[in-house]
C-alpha positions as CSV (number, residue, x, y, z in Angstrom):
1,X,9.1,-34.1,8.9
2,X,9.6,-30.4,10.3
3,X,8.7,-29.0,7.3
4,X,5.5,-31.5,6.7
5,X,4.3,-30.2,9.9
6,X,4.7,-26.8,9.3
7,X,2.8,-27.4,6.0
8,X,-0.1,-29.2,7.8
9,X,-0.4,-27.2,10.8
10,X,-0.5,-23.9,8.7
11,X,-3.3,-25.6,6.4
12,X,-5.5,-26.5,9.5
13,X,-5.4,-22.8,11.0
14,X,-6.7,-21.5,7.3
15,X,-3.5,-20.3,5.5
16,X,-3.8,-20.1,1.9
17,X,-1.5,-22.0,-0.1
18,X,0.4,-19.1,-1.8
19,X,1.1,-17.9,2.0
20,X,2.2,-21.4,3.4
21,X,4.8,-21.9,0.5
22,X,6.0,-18.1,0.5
23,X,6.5,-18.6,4.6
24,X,7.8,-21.9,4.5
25,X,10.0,-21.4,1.0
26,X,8.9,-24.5,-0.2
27,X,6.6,-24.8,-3.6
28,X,3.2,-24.3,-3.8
29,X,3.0,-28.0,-5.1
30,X,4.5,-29.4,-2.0
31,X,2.2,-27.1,-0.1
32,X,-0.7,-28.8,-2.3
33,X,1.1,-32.6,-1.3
34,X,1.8,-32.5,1.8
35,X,-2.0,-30.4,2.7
36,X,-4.2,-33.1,0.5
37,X,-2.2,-36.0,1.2
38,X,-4.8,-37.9,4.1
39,X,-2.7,-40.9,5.1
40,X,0.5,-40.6,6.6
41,X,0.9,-44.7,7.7
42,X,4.3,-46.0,7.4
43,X,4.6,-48.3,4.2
44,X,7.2,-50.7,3.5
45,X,9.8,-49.7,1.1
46,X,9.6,-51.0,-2.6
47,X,12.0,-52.2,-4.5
48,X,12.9,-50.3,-8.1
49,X,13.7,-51.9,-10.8
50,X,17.4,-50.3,-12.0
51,X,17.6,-48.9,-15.1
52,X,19.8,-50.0,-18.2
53,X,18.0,-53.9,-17.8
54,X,16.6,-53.4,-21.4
55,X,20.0,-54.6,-22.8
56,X,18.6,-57.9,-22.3
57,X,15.4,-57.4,-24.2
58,X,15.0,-60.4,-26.2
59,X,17.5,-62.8,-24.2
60,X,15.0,-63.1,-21.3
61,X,12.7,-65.9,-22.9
62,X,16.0,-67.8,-23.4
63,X,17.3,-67.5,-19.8
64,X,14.2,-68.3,-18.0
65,X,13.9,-71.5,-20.3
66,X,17.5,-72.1,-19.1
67,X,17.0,-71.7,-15.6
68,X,13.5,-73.3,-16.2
69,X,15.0,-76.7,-17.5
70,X,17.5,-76.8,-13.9
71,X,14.7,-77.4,-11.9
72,X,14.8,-81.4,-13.4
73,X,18.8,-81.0,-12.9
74,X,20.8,-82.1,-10.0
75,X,22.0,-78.9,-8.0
76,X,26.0,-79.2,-8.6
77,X,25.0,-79.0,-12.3
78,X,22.5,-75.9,-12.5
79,X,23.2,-72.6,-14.7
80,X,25.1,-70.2,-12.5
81,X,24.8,-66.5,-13.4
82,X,28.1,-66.8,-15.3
83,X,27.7,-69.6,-16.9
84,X,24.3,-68.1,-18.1
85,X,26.3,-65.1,-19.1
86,X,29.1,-66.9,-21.0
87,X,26.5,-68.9,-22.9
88,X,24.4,-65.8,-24.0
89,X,27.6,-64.5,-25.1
90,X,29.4,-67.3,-26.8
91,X,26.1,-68.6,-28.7
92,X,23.8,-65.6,-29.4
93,X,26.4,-63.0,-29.4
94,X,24.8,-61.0,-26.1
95,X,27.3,-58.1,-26.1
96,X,26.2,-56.3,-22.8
97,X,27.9,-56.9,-19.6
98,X,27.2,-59.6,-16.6
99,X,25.8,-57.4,-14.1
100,X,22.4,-57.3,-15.8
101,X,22.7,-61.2,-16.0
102,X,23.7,-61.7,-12.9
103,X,20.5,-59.5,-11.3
104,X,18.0,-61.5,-13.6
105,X,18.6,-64.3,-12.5
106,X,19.1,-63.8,-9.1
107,X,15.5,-61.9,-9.3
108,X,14.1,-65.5,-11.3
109,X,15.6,-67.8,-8.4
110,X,13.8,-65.5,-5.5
111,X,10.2,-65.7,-7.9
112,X,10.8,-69.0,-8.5
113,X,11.6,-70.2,-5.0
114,X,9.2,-73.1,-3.5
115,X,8.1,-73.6,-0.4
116,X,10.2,-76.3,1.1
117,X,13.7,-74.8,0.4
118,X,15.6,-72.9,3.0
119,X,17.0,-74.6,6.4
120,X,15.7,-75.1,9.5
121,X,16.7,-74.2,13.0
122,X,17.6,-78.1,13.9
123,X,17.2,-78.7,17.8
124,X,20.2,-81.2,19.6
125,X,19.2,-82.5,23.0
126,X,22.2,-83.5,25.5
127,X,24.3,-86.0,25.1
128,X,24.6,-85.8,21.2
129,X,27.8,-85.0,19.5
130,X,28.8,-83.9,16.1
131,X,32.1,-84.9,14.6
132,X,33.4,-83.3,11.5
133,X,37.0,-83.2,9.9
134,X,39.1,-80.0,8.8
135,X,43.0,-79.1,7.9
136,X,45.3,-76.9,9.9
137,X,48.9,-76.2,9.4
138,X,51.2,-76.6,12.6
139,X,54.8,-77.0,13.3
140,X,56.1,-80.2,14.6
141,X,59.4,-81.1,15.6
142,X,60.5,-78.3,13.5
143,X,58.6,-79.2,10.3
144,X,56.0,-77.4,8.9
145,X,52.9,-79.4,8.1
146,X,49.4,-79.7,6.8
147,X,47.7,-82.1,9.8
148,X,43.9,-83.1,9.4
149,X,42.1,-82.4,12.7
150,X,38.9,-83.9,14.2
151,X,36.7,-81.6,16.0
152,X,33.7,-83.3,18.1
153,X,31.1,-80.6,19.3
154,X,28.3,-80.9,21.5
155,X,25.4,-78.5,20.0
156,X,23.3,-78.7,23.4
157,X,26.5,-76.8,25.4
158,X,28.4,-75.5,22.3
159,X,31.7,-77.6,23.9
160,X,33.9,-77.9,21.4
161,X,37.1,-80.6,21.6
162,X,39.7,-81.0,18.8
163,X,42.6,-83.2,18.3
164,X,45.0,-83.5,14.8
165,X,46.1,-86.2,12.8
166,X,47.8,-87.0,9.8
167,X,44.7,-88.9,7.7
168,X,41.2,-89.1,8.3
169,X,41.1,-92.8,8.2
170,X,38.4,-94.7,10.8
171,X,41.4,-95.8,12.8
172,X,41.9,-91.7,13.1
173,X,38.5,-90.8,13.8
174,X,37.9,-93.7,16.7
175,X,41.5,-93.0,18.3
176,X,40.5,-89.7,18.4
177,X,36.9,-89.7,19.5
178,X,38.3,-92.4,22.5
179,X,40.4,-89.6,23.1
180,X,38.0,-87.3,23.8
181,X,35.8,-89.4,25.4
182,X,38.1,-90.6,28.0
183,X,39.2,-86.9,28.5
184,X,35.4,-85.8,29.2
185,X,34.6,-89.3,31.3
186,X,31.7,-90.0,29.3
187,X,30.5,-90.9,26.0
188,X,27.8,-89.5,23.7
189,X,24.4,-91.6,23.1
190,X,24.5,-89.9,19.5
191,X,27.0,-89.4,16.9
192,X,26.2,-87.3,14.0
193,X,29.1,-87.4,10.6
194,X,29.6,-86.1,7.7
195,X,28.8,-88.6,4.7
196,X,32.4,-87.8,3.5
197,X,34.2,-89.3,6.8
198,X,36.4,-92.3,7.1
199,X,34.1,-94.8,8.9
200,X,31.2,-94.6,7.0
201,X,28.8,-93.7,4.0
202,X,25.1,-92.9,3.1
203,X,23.4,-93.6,0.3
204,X,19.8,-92.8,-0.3
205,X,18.1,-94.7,2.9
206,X,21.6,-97.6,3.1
207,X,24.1,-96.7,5.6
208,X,27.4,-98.7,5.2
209,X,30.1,-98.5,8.0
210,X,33.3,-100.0,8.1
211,X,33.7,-102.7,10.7
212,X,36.0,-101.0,13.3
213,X,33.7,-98.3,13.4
214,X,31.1,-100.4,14.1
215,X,33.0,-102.7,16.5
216,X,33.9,-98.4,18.2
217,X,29.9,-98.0,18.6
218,X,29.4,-101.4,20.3
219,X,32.2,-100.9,22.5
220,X,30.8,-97.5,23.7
221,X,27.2,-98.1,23.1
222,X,26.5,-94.6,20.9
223,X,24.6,-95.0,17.7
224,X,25.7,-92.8,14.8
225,X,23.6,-90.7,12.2
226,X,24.9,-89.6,8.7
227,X,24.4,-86.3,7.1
228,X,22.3,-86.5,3.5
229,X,24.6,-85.7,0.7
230,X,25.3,-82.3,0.2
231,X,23.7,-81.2,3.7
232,X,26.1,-80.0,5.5
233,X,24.2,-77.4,7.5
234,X,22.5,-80.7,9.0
235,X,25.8,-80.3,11.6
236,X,26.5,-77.0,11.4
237,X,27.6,-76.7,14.9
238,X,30.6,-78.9,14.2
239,X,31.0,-76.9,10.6
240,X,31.1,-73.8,12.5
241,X,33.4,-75.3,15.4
242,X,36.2,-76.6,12.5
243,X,36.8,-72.6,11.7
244,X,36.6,-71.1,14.9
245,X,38.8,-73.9,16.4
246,X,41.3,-73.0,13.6
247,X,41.5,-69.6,14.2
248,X,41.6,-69.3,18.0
249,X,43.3,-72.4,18.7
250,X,45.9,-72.8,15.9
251,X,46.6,-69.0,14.8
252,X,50.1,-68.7,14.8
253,X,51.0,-72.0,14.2
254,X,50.9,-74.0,17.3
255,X,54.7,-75.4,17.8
256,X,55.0,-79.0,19.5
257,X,57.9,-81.8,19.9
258,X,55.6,-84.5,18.5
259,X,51.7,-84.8,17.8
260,X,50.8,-86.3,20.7
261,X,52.3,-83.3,22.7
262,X,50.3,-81.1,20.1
263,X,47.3,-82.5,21.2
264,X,47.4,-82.4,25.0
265,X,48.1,-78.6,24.2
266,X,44.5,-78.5,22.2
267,X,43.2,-80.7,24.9
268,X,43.6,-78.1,27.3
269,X,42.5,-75.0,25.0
270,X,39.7,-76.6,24.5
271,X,39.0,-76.7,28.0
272,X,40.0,-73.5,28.3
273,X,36.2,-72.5,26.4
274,X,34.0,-74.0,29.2
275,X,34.6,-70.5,31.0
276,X,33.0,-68.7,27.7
277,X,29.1,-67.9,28.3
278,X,26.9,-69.4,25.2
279,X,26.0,-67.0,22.6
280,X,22.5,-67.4,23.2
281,X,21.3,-69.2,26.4
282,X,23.8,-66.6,28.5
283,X,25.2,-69.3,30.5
284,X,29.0,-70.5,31.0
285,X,29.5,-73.6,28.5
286,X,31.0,-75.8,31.5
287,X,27.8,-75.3,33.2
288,X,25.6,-76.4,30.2
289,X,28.3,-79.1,29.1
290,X,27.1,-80.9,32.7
291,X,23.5,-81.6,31.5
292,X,25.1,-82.9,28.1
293,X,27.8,-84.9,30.3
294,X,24.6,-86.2,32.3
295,X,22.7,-87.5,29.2
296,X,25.8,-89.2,28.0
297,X,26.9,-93.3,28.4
298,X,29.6,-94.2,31.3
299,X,32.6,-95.4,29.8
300,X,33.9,-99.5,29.6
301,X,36.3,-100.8,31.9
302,X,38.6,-100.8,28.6
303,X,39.9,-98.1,26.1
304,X,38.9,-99.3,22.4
305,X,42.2,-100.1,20.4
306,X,41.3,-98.5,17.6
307,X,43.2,-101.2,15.3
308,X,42.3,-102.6,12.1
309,X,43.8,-106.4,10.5
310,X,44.5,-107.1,6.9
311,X,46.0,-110.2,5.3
312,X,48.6,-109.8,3.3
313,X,50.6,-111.9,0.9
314,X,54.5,-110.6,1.3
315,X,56.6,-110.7,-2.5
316,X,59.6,-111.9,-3.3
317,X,61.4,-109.8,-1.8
318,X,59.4,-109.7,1.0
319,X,57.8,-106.3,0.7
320,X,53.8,-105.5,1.6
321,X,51.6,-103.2,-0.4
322,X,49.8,-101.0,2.2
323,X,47.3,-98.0,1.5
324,X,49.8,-97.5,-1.9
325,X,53.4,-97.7,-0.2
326,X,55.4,-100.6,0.3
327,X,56.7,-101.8,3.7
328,X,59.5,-104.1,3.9
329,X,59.1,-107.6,6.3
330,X,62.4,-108.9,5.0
331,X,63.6,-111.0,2.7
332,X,63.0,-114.0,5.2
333,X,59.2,-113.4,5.2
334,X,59.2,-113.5,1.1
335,X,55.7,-115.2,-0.2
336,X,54.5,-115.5,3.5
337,X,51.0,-114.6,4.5
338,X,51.3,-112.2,7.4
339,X,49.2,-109.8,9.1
340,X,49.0,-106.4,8.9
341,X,47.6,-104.0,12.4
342,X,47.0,-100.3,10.8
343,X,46.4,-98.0,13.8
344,X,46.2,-94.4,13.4
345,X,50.3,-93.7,14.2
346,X,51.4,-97.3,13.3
347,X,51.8,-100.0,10.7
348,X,52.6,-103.5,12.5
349,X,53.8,-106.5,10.6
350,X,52.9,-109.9,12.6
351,X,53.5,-113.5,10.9
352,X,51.3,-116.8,10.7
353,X,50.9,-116.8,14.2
354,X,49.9,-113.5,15.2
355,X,53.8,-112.9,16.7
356,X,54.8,-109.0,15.9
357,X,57.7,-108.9,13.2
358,X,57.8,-105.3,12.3
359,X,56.7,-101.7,13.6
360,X,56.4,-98.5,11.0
361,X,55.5,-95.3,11.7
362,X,52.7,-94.9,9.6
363,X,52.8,-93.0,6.0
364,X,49.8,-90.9,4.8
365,X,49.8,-90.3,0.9
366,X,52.0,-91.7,-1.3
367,X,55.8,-92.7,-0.4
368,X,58.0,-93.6,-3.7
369,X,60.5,-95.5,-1.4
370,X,60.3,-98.5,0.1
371,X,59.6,-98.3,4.1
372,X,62.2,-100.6,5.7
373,X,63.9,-101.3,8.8
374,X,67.7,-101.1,8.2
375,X,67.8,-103.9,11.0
376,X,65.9,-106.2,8.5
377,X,68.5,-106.3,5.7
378,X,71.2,-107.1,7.5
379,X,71.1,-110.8,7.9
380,X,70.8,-111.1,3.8
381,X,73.9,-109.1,3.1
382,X,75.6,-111.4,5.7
383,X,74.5,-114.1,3.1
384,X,74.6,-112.4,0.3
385,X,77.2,-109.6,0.6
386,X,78.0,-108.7,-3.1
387,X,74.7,-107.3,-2.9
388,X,76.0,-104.5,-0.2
389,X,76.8,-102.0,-3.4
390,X,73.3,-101.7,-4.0
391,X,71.2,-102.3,-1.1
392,X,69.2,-99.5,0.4
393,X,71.4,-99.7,3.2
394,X,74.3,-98.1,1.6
395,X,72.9,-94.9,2.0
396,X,72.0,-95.2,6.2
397,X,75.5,-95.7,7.5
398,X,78.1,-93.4,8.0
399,X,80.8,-92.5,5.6
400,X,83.7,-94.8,7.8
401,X,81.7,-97.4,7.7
402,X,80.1,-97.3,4.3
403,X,84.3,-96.7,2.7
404,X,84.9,-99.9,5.2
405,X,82.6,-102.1,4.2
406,X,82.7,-100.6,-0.1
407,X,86.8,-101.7,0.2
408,X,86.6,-104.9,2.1
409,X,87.2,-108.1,1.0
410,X,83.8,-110.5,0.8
411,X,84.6,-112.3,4.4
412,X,86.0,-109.3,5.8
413,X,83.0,-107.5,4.9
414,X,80.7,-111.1,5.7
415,X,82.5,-111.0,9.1
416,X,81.5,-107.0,10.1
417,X,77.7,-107.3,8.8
418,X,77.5,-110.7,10.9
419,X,78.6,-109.2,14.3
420,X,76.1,-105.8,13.6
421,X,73.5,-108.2,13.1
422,X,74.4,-110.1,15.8
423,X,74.9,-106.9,17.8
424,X,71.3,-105.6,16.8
425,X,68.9,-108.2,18.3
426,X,69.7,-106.6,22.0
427,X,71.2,-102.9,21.0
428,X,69.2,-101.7,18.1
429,X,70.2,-101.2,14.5
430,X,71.6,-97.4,15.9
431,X,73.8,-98.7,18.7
432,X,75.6,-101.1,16.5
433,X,75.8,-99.4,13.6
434,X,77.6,-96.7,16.2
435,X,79.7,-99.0,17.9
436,X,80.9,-100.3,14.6
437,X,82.0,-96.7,13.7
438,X,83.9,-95.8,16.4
439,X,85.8,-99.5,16.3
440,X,86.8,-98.2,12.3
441,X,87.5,-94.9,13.5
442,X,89.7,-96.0,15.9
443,X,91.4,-98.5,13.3
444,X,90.6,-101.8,15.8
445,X,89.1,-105.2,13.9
446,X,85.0,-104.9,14.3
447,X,84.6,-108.3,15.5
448,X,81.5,-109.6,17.2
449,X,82.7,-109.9,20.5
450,X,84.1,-106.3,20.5
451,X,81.5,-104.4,18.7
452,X,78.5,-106.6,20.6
453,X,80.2,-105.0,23.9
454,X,80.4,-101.9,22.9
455,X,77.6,-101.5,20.9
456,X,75.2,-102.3,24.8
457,X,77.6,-99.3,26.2
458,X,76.3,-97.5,23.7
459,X,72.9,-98.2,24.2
460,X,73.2,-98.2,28.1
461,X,75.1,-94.8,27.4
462,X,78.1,-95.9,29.6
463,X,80.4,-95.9,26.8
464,X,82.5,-92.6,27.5
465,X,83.8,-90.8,25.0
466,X,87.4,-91.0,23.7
467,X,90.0,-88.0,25.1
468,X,94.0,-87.3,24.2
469,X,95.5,-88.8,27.6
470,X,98.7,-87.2,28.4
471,X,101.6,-90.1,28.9
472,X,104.3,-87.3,30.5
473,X,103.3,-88.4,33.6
474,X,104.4,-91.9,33.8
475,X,107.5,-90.1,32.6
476,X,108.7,-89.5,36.5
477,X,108.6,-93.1,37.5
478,X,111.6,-93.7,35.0
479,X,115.2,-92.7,35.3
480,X,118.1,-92.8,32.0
481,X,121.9,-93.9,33.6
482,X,123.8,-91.1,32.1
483,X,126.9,-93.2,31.5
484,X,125.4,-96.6,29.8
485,X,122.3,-94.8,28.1
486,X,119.8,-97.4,29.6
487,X,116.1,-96.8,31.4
488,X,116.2,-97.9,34.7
């Protein structure tokens, strides 16, 4: 602009051009510019066209019919700029390169934008929370592992609460959401999901929700909202919240004993953020997270028990069919109807008349083995105990034991599963199973009166464990008569 000036001011006091451009060493046709030029008003930049686009000279009718014929396609099936540019070249033999492709189209889809696309700033008032899912890898109990976690935001305060699981069934989602909601003393009037989560799904204007969800919202009184398909920024709070939770909260690897421990550690990160200001409204997010905890619903007198029943017809050998893996009753329950409880952690078998029979840790995914509890098979083998070669429990017990029981004779054998069994109604499977190794160990007869006894030391842990005992010392309450030879 110096040089402008100089130009200008130079020009107004009556310097002839030759003069101005010899002073100012400039040329005498910037001199002419810069002297003539009468408007000096800021104009916005244009953009250039970059050269080298004529390699596409005669391929552009083509792509804009492309492109053109997407607009009656679904978006998930709509030309990209590489597939545009692997179709020019695999069907009309377009040697050039993709960058011009690629800036064609892109230039089309701005021209050829409408109106109504874009998003829109979306305002949330208090009391409305967004709940999304995500995955996170932490450590627990010394195991690595890929846990799904559910993150529940409130946009009004940008409070954020996350809690992991190992599925993203409904009986995860309402566990966790009574998690929170117990933890905050309050619960949302609103609910907004994703159409992808456990507990429910939209389609065009029909919303269907599984029944435990909906038994959840009648519990708590909150009404729930579902995303469109494909619309993710409709809850892009939550969106947002599932990376930012993942990398603050659970970068390293969060370490924990069990999950439940993992998640009273998120628990309190997450309240950890109330002391963060907002990144718009300036204010601390505990003090915004009051108004949103003073629009909310007061909890029941009751925690939901997030809990879902099936029936289920048990086979022959007395195996269920559960989410793909198979649970073991026992043999006794074989072509029973019984009934299954699925919560989020547990699988619990009850029978005809709703008394519990069995309790499994719950499996996510699929499980090629059979889910059983060792206790379970016991009282078959004590009928049947040929079958002890090839029964899953074989493989459970420890190697006295197993070379015991592989070696004994059938009522020898019939006679040590009978007093385990026995044994196990009060002890545990564990404690008598223990109890009848160290009776084997220590070469006595595993009977049922001996191992039963043991086997509730065991469990009570008064059972003390076997030491060398020195006998020398009842050697100095005898005396040898050296003449005769005998102990006195």
């Amino acid at each position: 602009m110096s040089v402008q000036e100089n130009i200008r001011r130079l020009d107004s006091q009556g310097v002839p051009g030759r003069e101005i451009a010899r002073r100012l060493s400039v040329s005498r046709t910037s001199v002419t510019k810069y002297a003539d030029q009468e408007d000096f008003s800021p104009v916005p930049a244009e953009a250039r066209a970059r050269p080298g686009a004529s390699v596409l000279t005669g391929f552009e009718h083509l792509i804009e019919t492309w492109l053109g014929e997407d607009q009656r396609r679904t978006r998930k099936q709509r030309h990209t700029a590489k597939r545009v540019f692997d179709r020019l070249v695999d069907e009309h033999g377009f040697t050039g390169t993709y960058s011009p492709v690629q800036r064609f189209v892109k230039k089309w889809n701005a021209r050829n934008r409408t109106t109504g696309e874009g998003f829109t700033e979306l305002v949330w008032p208090a009391g409305t929370a967004q709940v999304d899912f995500g995955q996170a890898e932490a450590i627990i109990a010394g195991i690595r592992q890929v846990l799904h976690i559910l993150v529940v935001t409130f946009p009004f305060s940008n409070m954020r609460f996350v809690q992991a699981y190992r599925g993203e069934t409904a009986e995860c989602v309402c566990h966790g959401l009574r998690r929170v909601f117990e933890h905050i003393g309050a619960a949302p009037r609103h609910l907004v999901f994703d159409n992808a989560t456990g507990i429910g799904r939209r389609v065009g204007t029909k919303v269907v929700e599984t029944k435990l969800f909906g038994a959840f919202k009648l519990h708590y009184r909150s009404e729930s909202r579902y995303c469109n398909p494909y619309s993710g920024h409709e809850k892009g709070n939550v969106e947002n919240a599932v990376g930012f939770l993942r990398r603050n909260l659970m970068v390293p690897e969060p370490e924990a004993s069990s999950l439940q421990a993992l998640n009273e550690v998120l628990m309190a990160r997450c309240d950890a953020l109330a002391a963060t200001t907002h990144y718009r409204k300036g204010l601390a997010l505990g003090e915004l997270f009051a108004q949103d905890m003073a629009a909310s619903l007061a909890l029941p007198g009751v925690g939901f028990d997030a809990v879902r029943y099936e029936s289920r017809k048990a086979d022959k050998t007395g195996n269920l069919l559960i989410d793909g893996n198979t649970y073991a009753a026992g043999p006794m329950f074989h072509g029973r109807n019984l009934t299954v409880g699925l919560r989020h952690d547990v699988v619990q078998i009850l029978d005809e008349h709703s008394e519990p029979v069995r309790s499994f840790d719950r499996v996510f995914g699929r499980q090629g083995e059979t889910i059983f509890d060792p206790a379970s098979l016991v009282p078959l083998l004590v009928t049947k105990p040929g079958a002890w070669g090839h029964s899953p429990l074989r493989a459970l017990v420890t190697d006295p034991v197993r070379d015991w029981l592989d070696t004994a004779a059938p009522t020898d054998r019939r006679r040590l599963l009978n007093a385990v069994d026995a044994a196990s109604g009060s002890t545990g499977f564990d404690a008598a199973m223990a109890a009848a190794d160290t009776l084997i160990r220590r070469g006595d007869t595993p009977d049922i009166a001996t191992l039963g006894m043991l086997a509730r030391r065991l469990a009570h842990g008064t059972e003390q464990a076997a030491a060398n005992v020195d006998l020398s010392v009842y050697d100095t309450f005898t005396t040898v008569n050296t003449s005769t030879g005998e102990v006195a």
